[in-house]
N, C-alpha and C positions, 0 to 999 in steps of 0.2 A: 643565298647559298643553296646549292645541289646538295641531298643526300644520296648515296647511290649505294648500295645494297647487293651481295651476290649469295648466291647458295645456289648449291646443287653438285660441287665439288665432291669427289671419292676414290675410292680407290677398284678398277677394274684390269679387268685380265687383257693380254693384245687381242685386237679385232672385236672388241666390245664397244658400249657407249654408253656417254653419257650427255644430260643436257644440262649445261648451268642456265642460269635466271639472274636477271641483272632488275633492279625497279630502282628508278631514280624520281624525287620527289623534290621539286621546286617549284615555282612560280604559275600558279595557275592558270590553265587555258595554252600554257604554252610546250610542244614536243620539242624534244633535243634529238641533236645527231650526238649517238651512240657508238662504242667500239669497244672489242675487246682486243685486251693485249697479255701477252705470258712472261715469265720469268722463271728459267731453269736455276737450279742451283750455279753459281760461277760463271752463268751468263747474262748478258744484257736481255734488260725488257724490250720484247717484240711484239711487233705488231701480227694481228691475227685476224681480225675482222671488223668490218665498221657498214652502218647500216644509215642512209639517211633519216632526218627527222620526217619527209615523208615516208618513208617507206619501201620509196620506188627503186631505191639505189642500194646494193652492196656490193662492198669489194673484197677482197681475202689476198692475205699471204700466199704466195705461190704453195707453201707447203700443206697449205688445207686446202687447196681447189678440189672439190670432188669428193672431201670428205666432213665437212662443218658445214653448217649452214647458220646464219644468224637471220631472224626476223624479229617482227615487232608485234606485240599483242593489240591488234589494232579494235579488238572487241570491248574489251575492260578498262584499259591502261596502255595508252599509247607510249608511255613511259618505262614499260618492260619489254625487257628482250630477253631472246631465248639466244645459246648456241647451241647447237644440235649438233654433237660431235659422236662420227662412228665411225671405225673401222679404224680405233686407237692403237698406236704404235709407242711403245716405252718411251721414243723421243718426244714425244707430247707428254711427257711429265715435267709439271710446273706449277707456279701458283698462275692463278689466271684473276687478272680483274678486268673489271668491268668500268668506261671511262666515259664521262659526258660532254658532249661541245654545246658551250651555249655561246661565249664570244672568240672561241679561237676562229683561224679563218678553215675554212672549207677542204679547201685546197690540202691542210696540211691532215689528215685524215690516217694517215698510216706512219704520223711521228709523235712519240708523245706530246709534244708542246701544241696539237692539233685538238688538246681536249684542255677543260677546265677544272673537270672535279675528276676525284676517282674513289673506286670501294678498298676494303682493305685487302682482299682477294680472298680467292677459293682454292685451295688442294686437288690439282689431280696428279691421279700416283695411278701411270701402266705398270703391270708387271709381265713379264716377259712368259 
């Protein structure tokens, strides 16, 4: 069993930023491929970023390109990730979590059923 963990959720103004923190903690010696994904009020959960277990790869929602970025704390804990969100727009108000792949397949990377564990999510609130 994956624990996986977020903070860093808040509340900021438009064109601000914030970075959440994901740290997932399972089986030792071994990195997960990571993602994060949101949920607005009344809509379905989407997908938003996902980062491979090397490193080497991320992908994003057309609607973050150019302004999130997700990496991986490859110093301490290759098991934490960052999203490094700026240049916030009130429609990026949602809960955001944070989701781990360890046996889903690869491929499926930007659908839920492309992860195994997930966190209970994080708060963010643009205000306009």
């Amino acid at each position: 069993q994956v624990q996986v963990v977020e903070s860093g959720g808040g509340l900021v103004q438009a064109g601000g930023s914030l970075r959440l923190s994901c740290a997932a903690s399972g089986r030792p010696g071994v990195t997960y491929a990571m993602g994060w994904f949101r949920q607005a009020p009344g809509k379905e959960r989407e997908f938003v970023a996902h980062i491979t277990w090397s490193g080497d790869v991320t992908y994003y929602a057309d609607f973050v390109k150019g302004r999130f970025t997700i990496s991986r704390d490859n110093a301490k804990n290759k098991n934490t990730v960052y999203l490094q969100m700026n240049s916030l727009k009130p429609e990026d108000t949602a809960v955001y979590y944070c989701a781990v792949g360890e046996y889903a397949p690869a491929w499926a990377y930007g659908q839920q059923n492309g992860y195994d564990y997930w966190g209970q999510g994080t708060q963010v609130t643009v205000s306009s």
